[in-house]
PyMOL commands that place a pseudoatom at each C-alpha (Angstrom):
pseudoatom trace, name=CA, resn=UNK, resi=1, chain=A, elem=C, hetatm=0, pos=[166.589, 72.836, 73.111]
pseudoatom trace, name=CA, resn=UNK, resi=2, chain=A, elem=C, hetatm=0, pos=[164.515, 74.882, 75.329]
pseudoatom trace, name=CA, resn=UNK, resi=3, chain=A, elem=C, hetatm=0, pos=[162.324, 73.349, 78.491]
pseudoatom trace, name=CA, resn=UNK, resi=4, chain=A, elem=C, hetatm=0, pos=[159.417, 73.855, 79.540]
pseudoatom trace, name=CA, resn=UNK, resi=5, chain=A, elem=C, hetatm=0, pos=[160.602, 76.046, 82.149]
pseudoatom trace, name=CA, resn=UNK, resi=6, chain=A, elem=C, hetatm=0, pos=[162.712, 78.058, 79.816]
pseudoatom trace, name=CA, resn=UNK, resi=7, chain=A, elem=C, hetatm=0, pos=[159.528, 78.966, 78.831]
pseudoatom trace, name=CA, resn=UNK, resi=8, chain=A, elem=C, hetatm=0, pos=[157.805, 79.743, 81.635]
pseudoatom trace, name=CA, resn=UNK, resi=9, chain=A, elem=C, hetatm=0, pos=[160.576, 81.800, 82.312]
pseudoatom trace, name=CA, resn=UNK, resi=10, chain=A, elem=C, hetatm=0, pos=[160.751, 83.625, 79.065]
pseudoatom trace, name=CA, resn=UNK, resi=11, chain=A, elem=C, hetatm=0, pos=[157.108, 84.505, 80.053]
pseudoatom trace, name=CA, resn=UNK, resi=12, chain=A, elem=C, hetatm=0, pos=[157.549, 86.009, 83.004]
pseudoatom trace, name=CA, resn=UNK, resi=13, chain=A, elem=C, hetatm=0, pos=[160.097, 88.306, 81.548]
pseudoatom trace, name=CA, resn=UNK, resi=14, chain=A, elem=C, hetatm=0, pos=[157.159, 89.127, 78.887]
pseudoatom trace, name=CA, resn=UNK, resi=15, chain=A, elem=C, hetatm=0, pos=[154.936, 89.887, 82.119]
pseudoatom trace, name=CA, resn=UNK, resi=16, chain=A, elem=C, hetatm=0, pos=[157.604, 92.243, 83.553]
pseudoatom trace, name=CA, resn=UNK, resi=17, chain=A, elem=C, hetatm=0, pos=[158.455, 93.953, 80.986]
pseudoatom trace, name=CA, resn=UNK, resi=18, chain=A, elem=C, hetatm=0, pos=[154.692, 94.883, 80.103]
pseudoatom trace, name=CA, resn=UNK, resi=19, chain=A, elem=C, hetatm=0, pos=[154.034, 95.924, 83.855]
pseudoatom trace, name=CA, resn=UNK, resi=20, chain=A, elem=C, hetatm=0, pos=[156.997, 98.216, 83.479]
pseudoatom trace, name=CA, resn=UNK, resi=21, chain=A, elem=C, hetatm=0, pos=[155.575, 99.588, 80.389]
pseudoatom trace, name=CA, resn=UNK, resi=22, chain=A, elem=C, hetatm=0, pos=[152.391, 100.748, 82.341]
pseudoatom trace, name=CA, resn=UNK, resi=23, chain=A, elem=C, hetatm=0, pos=[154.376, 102.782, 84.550]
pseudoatom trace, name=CA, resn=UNK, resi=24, chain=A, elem=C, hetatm=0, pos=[156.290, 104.082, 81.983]
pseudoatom trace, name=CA, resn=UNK, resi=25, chain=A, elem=C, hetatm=0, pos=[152.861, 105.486, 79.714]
pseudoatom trace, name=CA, resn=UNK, resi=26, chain=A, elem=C, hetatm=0, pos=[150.787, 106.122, 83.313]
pseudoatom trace, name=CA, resn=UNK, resi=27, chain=A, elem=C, hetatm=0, pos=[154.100, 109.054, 83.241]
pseudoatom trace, name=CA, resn=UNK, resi=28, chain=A, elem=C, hetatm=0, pos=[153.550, 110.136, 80.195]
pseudoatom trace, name=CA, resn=UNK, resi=29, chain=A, elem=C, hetatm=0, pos=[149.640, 110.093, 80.790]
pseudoatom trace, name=CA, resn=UNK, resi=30, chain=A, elem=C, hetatm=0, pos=[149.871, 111.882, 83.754]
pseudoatom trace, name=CA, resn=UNK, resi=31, chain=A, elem=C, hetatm=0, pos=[152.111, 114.543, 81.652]
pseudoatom trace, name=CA, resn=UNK, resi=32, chain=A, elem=C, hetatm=0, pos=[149.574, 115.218, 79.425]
pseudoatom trace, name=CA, resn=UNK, resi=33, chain=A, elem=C, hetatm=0, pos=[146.743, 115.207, 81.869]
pseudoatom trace, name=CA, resn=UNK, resi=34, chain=A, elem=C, hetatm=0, pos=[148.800, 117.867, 83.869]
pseudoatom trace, name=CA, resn=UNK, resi=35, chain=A, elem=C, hetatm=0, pos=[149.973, 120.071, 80.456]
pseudoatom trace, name=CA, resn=UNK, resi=36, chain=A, elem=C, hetatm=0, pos=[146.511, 120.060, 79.311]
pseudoatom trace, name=CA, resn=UNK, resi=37, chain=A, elem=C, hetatm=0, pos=[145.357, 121.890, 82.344]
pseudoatom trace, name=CA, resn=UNK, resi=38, chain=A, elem=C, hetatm=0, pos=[148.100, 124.263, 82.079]
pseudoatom trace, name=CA, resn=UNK, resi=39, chain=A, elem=C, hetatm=0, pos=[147.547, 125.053, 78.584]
pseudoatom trace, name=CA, resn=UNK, resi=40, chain=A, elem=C, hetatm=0, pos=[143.927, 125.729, 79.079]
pseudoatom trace, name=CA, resn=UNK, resi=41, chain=A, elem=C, hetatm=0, pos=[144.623, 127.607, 81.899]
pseudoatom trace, name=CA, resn=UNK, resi=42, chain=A, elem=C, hetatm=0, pos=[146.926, 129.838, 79.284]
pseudoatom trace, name=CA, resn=UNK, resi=43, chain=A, elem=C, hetatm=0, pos=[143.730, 129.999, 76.896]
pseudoatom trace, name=CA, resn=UNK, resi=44, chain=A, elem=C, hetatm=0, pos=[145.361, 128.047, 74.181]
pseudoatom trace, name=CA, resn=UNK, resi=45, chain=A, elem=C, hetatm=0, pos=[142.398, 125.742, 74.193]
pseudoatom trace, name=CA, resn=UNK, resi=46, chain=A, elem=C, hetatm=0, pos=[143.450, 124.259, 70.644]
pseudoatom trace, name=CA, resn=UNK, resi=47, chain=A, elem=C, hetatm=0, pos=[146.665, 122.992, 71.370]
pseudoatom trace, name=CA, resn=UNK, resi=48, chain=A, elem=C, hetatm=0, pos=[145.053, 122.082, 74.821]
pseudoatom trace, name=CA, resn=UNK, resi=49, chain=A, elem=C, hetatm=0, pos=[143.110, 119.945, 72.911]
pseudoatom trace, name=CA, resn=UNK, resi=50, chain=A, elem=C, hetatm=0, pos=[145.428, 118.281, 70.833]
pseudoatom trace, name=CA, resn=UNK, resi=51, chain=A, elem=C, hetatm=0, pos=[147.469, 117.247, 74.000]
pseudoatom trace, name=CA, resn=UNK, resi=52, chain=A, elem=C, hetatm=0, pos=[144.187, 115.593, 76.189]
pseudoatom trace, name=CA, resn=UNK, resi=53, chain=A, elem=C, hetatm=0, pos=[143.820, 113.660, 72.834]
pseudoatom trace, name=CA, resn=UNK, resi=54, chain=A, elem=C, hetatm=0, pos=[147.081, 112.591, 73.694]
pseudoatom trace, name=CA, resn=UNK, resi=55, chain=A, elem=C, hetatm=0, pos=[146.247, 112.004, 76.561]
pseudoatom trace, name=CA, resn=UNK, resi=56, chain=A, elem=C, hetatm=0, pos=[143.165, 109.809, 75.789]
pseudoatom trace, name=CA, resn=UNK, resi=57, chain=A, elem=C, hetatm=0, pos=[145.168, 107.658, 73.375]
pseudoatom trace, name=CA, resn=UNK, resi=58, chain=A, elem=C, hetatm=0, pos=[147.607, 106.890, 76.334]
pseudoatom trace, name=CA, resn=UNK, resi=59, chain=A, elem=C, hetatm=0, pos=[144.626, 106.196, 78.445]
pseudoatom trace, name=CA, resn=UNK, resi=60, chain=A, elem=C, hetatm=0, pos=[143.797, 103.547, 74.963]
pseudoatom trace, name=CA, resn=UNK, resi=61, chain=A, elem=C, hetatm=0, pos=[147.388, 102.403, 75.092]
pseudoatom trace, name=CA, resn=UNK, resi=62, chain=A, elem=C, hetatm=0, pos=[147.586, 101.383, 79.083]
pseudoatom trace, name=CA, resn=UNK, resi=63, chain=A, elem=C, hetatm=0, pos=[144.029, 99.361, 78.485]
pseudoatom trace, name=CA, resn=UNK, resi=64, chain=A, elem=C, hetatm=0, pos=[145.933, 97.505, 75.383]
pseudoatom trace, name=CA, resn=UNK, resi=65, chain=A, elem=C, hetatm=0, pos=[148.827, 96.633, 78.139]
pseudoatom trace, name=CA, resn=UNK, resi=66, chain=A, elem=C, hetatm=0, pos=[146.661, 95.504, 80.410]
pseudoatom trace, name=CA, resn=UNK, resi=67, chain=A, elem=C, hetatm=0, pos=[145.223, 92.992, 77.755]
pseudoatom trace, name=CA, resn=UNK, resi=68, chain=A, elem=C, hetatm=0, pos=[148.823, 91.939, 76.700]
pseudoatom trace, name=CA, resn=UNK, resi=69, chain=A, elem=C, hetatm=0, pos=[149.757, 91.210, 80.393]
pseudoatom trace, name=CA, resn=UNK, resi=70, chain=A, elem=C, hetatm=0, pos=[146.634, 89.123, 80.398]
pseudoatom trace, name=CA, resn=UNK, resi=71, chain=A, elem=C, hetatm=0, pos=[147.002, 87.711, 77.911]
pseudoatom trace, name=CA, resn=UNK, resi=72, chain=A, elem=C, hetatm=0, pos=[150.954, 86.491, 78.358]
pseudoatom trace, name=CA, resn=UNK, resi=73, chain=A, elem=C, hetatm=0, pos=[149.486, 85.391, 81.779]
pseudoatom trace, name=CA, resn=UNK, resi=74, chain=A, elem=C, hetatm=0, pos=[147.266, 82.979, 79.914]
pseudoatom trace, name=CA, resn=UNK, resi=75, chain=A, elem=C, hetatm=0, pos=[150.231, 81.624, 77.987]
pseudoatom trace, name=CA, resn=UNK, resi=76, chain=A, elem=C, hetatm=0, pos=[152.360, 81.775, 81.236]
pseudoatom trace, name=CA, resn=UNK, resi=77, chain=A, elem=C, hetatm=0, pos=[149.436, 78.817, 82.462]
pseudoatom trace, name=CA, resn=UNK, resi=78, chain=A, elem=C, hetatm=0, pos=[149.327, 77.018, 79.382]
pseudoatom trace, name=CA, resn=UNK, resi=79, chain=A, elem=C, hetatm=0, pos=[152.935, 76.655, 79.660]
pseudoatom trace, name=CA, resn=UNK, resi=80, chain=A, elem=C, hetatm=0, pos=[152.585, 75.559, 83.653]
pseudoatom trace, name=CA, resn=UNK, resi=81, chain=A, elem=C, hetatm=0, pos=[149.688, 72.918, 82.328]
pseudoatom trace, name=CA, resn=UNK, resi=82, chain=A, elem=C, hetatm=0, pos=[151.772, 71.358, 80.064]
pseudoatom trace, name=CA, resn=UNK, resi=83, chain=A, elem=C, hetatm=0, pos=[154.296, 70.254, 82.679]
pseudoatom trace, name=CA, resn=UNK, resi=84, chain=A, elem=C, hetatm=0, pos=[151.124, 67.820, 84.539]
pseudoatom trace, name=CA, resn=UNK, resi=85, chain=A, elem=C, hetatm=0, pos=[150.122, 65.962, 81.056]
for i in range(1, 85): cmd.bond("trace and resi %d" % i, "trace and resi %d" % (i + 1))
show_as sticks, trace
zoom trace
C-alpha cells in the first residue's frame, strides 16, 4: 500500500517531468519563431504563416504546462496537508 509520502513523491516526479516539458516546447517554439523569420525573409509568406501558427499554438501549449505544473503543485499540498490531520 502506498504512503502518504509515496505520494508526495509520485508528485514531484509529475512536477519534473512537466518543467522538463517546457523546455522541451520553449525549443520547438523558438524553432518556429526563428523559421518563420527565415521563410518570410525568402517571400514564402504562406507557408511563413502556417509555421508562426505553429508557433502560436506552442506559445498555447507552454501556458497549458504552466497550469498543469500548478495545478500538480496544488495536489503536491493537499498531499503534504493530509500528513498534519
Amino acid at each position: 500500500m502506498a504512503s502518504i509520502d509515496d505520494l508526495v513523491a509520485s508528485i514531484d516526479g509529475d512536477v519534473a517531468a512537466g518543467n522538463g516539458l517546457a523546455g522541451q516546447v520553449e525549443a520547438s517554439r523558438a524553432m518556429a519563431e526563428q523559421l518563420t523569420g527565415v521563410l518570410m525573409g525568402l517571400a514564402v509568406e504562406g507557408v511563413a504563416a502556417q509555421v508562426d501558427l505553429c508557433r502560436r499554438e506552442l506559445e498555447a501549449a507552454l501556458g497549458l504546462q504552466q497550469a498543469l505544473v500548478a495545478k500538480l503543485e496544488e495536489a503536491r499540498a493537499a498531499a503534504e496537508l493530509a500528513r498534519t490531520i
